[in-house]
One Martini backbone bead per residue (centre of mass of N, CA, C, O) as a GRO file, in nm:
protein
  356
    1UNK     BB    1   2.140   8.339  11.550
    2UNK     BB    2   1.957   8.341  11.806
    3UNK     BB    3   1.937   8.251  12.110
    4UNK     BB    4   1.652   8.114  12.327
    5UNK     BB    5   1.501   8.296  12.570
    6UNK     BB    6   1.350   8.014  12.646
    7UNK     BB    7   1.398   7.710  12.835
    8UNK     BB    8   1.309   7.511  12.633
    9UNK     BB    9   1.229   7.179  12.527
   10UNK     BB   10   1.445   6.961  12.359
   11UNK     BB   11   1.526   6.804  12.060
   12UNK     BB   12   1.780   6.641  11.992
   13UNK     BB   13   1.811   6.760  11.696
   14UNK     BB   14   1.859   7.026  11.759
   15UNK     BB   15   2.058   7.282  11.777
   16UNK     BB   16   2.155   7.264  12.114
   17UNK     BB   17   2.212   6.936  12.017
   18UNK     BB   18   2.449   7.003  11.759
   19UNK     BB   19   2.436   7.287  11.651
   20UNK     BB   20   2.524   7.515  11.388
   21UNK     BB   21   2.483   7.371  11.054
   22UNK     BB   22   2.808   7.580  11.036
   23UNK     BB   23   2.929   7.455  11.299
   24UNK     BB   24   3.098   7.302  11.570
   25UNK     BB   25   2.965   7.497  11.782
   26UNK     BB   26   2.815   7.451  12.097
   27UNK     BB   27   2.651   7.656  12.321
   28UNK     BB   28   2.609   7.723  12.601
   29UNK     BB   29   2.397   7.718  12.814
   30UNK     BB   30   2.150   7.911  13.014
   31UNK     BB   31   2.057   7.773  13.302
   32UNK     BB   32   2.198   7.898  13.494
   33UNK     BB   33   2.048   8.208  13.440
   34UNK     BB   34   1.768   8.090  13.494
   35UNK     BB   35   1.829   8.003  13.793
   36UNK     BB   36   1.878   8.309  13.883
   37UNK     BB   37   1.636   8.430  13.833
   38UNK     BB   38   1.401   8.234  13.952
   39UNK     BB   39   1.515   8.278  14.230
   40UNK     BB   40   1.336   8.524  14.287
   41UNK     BB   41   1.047   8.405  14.258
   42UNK     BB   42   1.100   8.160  14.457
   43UNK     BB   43   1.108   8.280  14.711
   44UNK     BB   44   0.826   8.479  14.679
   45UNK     BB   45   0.646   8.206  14.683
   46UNK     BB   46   0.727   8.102  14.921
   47UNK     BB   47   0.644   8.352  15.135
   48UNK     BB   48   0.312   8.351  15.024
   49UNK     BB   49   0.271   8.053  15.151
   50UNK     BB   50   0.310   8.177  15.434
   51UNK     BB   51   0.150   8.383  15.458
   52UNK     BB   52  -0.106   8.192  15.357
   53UNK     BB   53  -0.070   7.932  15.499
   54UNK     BB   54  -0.051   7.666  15.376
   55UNK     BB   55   0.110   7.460  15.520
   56UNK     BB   56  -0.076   7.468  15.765
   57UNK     BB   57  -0.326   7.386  15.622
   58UNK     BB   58  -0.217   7.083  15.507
   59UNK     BB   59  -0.141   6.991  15.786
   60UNK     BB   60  -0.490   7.024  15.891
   61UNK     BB   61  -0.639   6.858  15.623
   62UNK     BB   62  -0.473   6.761  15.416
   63UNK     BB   63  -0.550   6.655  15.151
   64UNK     BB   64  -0.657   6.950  14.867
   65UNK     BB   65  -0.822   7.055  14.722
   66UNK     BB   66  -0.877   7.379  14.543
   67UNK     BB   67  -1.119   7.496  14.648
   68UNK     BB   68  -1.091   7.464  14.916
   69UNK     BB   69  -0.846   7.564  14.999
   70UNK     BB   70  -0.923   7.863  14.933
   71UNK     BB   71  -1.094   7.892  15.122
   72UNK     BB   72  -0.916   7.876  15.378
   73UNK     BB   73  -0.719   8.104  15.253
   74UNK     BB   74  -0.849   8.326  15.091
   75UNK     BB   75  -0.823   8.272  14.755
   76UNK     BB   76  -0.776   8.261  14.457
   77UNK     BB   77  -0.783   8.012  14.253
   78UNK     BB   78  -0.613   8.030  13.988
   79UNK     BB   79  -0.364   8.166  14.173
   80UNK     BB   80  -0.334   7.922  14.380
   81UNK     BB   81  -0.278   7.711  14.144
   82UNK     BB   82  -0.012   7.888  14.057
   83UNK     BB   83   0.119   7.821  14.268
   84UNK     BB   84   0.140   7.547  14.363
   85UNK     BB   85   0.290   7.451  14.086
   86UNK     BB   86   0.520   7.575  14.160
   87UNK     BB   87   0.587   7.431  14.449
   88UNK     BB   88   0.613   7.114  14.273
   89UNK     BB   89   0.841   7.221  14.099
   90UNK     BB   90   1.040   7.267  14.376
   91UNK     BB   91   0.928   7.044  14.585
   92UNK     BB   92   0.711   7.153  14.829
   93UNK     BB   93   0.505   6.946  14.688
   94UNK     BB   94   0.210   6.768  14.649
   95UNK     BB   95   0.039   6.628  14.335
   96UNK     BB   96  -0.299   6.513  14.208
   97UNK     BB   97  -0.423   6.698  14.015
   98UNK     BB   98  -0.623   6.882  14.212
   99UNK     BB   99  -0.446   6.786  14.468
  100UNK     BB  100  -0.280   6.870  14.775
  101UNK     BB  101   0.010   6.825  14.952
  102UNK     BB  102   0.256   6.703  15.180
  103UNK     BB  103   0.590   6.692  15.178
  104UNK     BB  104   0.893   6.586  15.343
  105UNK     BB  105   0.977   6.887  15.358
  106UNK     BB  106   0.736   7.058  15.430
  107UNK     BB  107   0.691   6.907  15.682
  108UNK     BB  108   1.012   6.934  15.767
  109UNK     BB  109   1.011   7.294  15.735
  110UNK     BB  110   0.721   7.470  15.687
  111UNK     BB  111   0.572   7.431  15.926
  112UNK     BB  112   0.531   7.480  16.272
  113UNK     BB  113   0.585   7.136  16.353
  114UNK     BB  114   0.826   7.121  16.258
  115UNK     BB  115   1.106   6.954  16.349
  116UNK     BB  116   1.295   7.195  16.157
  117UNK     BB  117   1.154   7.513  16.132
  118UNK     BB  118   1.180   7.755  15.876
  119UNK     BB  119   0.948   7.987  15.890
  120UNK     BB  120   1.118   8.230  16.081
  121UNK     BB  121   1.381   8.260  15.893
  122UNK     BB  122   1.314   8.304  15.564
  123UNK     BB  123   1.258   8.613  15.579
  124UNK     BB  124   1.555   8.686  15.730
  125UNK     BB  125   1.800   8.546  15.600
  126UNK     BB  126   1.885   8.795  15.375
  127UNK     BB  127   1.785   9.010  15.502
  128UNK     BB  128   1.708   9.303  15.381
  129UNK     BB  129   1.555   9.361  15.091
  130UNK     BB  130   1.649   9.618  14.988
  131UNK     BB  131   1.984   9.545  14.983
  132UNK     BB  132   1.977   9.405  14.713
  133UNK     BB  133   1.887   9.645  14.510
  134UNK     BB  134   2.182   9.802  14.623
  135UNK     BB  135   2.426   9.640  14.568
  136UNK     BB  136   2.618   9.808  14.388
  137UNK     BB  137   2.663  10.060  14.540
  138UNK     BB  138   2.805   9.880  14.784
  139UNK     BB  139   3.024   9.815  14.615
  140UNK     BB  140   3.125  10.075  14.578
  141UNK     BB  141   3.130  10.203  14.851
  142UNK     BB  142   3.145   9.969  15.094
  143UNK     BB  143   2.829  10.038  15.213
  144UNK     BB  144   2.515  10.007  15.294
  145UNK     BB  145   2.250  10.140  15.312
  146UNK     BB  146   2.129   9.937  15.545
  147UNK     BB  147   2.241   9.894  15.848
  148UNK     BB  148   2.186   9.695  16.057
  149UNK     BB  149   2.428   9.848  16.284
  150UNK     BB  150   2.186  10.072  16.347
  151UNK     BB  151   1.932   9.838  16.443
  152UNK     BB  152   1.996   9.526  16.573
  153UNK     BB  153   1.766   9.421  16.723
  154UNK     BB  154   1.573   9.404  16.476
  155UNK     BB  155   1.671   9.193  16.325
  156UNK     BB  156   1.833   8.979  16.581
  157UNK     BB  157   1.579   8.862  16.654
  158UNK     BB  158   1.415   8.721  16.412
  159UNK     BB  159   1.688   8.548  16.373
  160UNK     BB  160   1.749   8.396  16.630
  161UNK     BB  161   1.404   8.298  16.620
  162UNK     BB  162   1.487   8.156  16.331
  163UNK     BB  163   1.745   7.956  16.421
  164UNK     BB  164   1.729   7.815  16.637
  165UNK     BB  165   1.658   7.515  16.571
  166UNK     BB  166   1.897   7.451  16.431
  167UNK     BB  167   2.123   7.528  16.599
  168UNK     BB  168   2.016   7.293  16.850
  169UNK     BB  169   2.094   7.094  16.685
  170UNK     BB  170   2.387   7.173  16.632
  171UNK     BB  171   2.443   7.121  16.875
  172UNK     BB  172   2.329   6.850  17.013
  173UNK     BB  173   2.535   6.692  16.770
  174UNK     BB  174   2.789   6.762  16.874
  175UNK     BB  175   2.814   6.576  17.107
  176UNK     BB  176   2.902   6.320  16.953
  177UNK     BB  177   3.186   6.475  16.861
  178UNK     BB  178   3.285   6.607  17.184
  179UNK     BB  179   3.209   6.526  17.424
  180UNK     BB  180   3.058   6.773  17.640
  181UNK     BB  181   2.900   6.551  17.869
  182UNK     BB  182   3.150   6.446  18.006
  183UNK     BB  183   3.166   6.676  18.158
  184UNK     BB  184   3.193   6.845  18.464
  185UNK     BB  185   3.114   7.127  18.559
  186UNK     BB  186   3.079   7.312  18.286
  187UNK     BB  187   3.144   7.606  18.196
  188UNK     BB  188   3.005   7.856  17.976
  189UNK     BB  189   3.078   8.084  17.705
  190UNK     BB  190   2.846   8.311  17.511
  191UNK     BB  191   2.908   8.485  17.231
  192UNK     BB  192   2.680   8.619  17.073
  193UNK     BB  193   2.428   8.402  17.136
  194UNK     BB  194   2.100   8.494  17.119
  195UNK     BB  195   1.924   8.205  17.202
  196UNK     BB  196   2.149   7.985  17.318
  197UNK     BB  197   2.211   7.688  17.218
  198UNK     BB  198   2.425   7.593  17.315
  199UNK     BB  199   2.388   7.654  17.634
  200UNK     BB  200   2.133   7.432  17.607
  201UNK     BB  201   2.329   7.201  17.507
  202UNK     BB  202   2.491   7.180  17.767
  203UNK     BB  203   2.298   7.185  17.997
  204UNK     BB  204   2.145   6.947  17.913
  205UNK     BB  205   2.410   6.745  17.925
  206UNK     BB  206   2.481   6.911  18.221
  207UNK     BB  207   2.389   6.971  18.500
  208UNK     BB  208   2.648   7.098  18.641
  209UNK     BB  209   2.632   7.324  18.468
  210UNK     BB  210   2.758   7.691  18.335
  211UNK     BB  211   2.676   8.035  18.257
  212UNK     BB  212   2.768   8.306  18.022
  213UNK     BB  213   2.558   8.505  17.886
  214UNK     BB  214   2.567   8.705  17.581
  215UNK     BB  215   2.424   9.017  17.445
  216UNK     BB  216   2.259   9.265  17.334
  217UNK     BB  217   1.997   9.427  17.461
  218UNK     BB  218   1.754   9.356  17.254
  219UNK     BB  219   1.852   9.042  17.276
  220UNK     BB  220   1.899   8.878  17.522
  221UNK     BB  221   1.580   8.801  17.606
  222UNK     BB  222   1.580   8.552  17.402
  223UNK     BB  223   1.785   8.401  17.598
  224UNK     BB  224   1.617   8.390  17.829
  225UNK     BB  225   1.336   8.293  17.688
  226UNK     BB  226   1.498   7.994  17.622
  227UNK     BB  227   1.586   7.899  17.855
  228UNK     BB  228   1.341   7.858  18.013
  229UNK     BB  229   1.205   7.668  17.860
  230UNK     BB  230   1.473   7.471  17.896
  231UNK     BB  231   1.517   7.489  18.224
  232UNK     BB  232   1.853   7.688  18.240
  233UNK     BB  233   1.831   7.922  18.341
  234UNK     BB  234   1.948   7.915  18.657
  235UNK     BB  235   2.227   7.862  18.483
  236UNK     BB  236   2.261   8.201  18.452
  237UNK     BB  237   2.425   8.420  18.296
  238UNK     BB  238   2.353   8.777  18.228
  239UNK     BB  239   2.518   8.967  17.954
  240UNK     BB  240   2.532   9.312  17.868
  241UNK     BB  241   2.698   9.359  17.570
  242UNK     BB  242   2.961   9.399  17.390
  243UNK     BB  243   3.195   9.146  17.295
  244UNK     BB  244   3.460   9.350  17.306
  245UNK     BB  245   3.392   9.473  17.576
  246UNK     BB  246   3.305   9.317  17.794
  247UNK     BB  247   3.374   9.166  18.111
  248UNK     BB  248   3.620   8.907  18.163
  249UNK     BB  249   3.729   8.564  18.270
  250UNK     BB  250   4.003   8.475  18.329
  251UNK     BB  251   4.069   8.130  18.290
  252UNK     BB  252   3.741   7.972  18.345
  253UNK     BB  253   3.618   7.837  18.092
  254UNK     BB  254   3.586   7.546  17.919
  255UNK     BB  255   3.390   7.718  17.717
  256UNK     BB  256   3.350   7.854  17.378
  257UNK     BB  257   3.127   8.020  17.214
  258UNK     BB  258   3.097   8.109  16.851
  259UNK     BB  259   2.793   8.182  16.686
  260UNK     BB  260   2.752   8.318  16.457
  261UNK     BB  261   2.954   8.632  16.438
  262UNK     BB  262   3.253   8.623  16.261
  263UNK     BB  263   3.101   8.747  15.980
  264UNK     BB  264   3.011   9.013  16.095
  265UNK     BB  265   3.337   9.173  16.176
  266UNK     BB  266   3.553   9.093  16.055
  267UNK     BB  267   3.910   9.032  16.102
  268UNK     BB  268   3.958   9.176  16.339
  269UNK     BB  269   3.721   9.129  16.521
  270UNK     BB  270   3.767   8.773  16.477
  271UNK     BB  271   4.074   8.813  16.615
  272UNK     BB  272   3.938   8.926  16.880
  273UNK     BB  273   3.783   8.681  16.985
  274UNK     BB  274   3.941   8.457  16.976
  275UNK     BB  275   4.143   8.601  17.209
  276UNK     BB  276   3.887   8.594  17.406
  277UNK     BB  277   3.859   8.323  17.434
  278UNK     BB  278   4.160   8.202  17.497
  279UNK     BB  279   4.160   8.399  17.796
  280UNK     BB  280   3.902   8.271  17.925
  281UNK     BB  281   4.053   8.005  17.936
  282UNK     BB  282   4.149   7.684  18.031
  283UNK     BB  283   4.366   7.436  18.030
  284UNK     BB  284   4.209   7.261  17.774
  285UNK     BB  285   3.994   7.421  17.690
  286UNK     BB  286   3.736   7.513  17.446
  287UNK     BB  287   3.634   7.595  17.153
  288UNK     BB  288   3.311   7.721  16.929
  289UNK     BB  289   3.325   7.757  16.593
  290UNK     BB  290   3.066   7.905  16.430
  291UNK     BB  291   3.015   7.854  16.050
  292UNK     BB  292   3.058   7.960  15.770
  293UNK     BB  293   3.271   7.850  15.503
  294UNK     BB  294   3.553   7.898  15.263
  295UNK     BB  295   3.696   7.748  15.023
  296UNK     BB  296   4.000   7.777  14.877
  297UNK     BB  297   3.896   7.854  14.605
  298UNK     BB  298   3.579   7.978  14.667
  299UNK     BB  299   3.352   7.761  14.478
  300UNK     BB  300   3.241   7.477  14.640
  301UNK     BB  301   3.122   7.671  14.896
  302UNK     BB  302   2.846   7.802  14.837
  303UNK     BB  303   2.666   7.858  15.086
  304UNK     BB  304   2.925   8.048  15.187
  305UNK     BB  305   2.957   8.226  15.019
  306UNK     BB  306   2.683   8.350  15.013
  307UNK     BB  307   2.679   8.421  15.321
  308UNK     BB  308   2.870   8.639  15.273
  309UNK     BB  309   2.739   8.824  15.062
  310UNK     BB  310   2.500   8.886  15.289
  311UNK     BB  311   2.720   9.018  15.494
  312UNK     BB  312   2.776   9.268  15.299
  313UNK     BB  313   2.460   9.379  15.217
  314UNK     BB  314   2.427   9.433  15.563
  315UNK     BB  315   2.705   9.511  15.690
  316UNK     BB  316   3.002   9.681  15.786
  317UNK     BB  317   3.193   9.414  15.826
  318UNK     BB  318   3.107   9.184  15.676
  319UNK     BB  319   3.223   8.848  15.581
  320UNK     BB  320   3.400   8.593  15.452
  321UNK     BB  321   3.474   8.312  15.573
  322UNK     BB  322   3.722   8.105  15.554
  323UNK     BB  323   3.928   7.876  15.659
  324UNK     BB  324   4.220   7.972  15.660
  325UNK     BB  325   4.174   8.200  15.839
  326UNK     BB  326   4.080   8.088  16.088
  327UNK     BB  327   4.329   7.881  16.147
  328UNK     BB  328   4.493   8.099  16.167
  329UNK     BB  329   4.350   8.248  16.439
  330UNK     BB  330   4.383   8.008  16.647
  331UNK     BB  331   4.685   7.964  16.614
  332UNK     BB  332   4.766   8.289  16.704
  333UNK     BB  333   4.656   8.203  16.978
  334UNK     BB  334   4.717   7.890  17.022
  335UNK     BB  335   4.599   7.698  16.955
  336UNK     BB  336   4.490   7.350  16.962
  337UNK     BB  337   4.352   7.065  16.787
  338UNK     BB  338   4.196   7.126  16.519
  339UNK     BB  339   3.850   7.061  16.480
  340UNK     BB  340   3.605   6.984  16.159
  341UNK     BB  341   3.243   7.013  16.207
  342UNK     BB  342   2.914   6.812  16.105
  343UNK     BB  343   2.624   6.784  16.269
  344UNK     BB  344   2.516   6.927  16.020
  345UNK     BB  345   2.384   7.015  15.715
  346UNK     BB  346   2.619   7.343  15.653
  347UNK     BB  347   2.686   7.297  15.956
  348UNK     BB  348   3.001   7.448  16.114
  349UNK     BB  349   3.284   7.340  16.315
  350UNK     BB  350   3.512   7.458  16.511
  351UNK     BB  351   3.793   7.313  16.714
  352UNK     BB  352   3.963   7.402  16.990
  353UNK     BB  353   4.245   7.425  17.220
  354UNK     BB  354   4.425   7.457  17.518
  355UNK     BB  355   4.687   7.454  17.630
  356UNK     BB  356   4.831   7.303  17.951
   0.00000   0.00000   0.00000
């Protein structure tokens, strides 16, 4: 007999947890198989509610039957009623009868005033998506059907300015572990900077430091009108072009930040960063090498692995970086002091020192 084609609630007498009445083996669930299935409607749930406005509308509504509701976002009731079931059972809403509203992940993650709001990344996440449907062929072939590095201000403007609000979170709360607020007058490189978070996080905690931000023509910006907006413009110098390329003074920065850029680079790409960090570096000086990293299994931080998965799928250079890896480039660069911390939750960051 087959196996049940649908995930259908099992009681306990069932084959499910008996096994088959001939035998004692009893088969693996199907249950991972279905959440990978699922994973794609649940996505594109999940986009069609931010397209409709959902969240937003019932940010400023409060808790709203679905009849009203449909008015507010102009949708059909029956469709917009079999969506919200849908995000209440994936947890990002709550539900009474028909009435629905927001509970505390959509308020702090879903809203356009979310204090982490993820409104602006979610689109962009993936990358492009067409390049998913492509996967097959990329891995046969190991170039992407449309790469980004094609036209990367296009994708890496809405990409920055949808992580911003993240990656600021984890600089700012990086000072708790790094006492970087402590330093006087600290010089800081941000090498392919997108909207500048690190550098407005270390300028906002010392008055007296600067910076110079560097990223791509179309990119750059971004990184302006983000220090503007917090204040930071005027003690910023703005680089723009290629980070492998631009000139830079050796010798002179406190500070290098490496901002997830290092898995978009590959192994070569990633170990000569790192080696023009620590030539930027004063004596002393630090990187701070920010990105997803693979535990040495392969299989244990699932969320890094996707992210390389991810940056396979969509750049000509792009791969999982490793723990192992990062570790080998900055001790063959000289660092020393190594250290990883996760300032915010699957946000991780080396830290490693030149010596004096």
């Amino acid at each position: 007999m087959a196996d049940a084609p649908y995930p259908e609630l099992k009681k306990t007498h069932t084959m499910a947890h008996k096994g088959r009445p001939w035998t004692d083996y009893k088969p693996p669930p199907a249950a991972a198989v279905w959440s990978v299935i699922e994973g794609f409607g649940s996505y594109h749930l999940l986009l069609a509610a931010l397209e409709l406005d959902v969240f937003d509308t019932l940010d400023r509504t409060g808790p709203t039957a679905i009849g009203p509701l449909a008015g507010e976002v102009g949708a059909s009731e029956p469709h917009l009623q079999a969506l919200l079931d849908s995000l209440v059972t994936l947890g990002l809403l709550e539900q009474y009868c028909s009435v629905y509203g927001l509970n505390n992940t959509a308020e702090r993650y879903l809203t356009s005033r979310g204090e982490a709001s993820m409104v602006d990344l979610i689109p962009v996440a993936p990358g492009p998506h067409g390049n998913w449907a492509n996967l097959a062929e990329t891995i046969r072939s190991g170039r992407p059907a449309t790469p980004i590095d094609d036209d990367p201000a296009a994708f890496y403007v809405p990409l920055v300015e949808g992580t911003f609000t993240t990656m600021l979170r984890a600089a700012t709360r990086a000072d708790l572990m790094l006492r970087y607020s402590s330093q006087v007058a600290p010089r800081v490189l941000d090498l392919g900077a997108g909207g500048a978070p690190w550098t407005i996080a270390v300028l906002k905690a010392c008055p007296d430091g600067s910076a110079v931000v560097n990223d791509l023509p179309g990119v750059l910006g971004v990184a302006e009108r983000m220090t503007a907006e917090h204040g930071v413009w005027d003690r910023c110098r703005f680089l723009q072009g290629d980070f492998h390329e631009v000139a830079l003074e050796d010798g002179t920065f406190d500070l290098v930040v490496l901002g997830h850029v290092c898995r978009t680079e590959g192994e070569a790409g990633a170990r000569h960063l790192v080696e023009r960090a620590y030539s930027a570096l004063r004596p002393g000086g630090r990187v701070m090498l920010a990105d997803y990293f693979v535990d040495p299994e392969r299989r244990f931080n699932r969320h890094g692995v996707l992210m390389g998965m991810t940056m396979m799928t969509s750049t000509l250079n792009g791969s999982p970086l490793s723990n192992e890896q990062v570790v080998g480039w900055l001790r063959d660069a000289g660092f020393r002091a190594l250290r990883l911390i996760e300032p915010i939750g699957f946000q991780f960051v080396y830290v490693a020192t030149m010596p004096r």
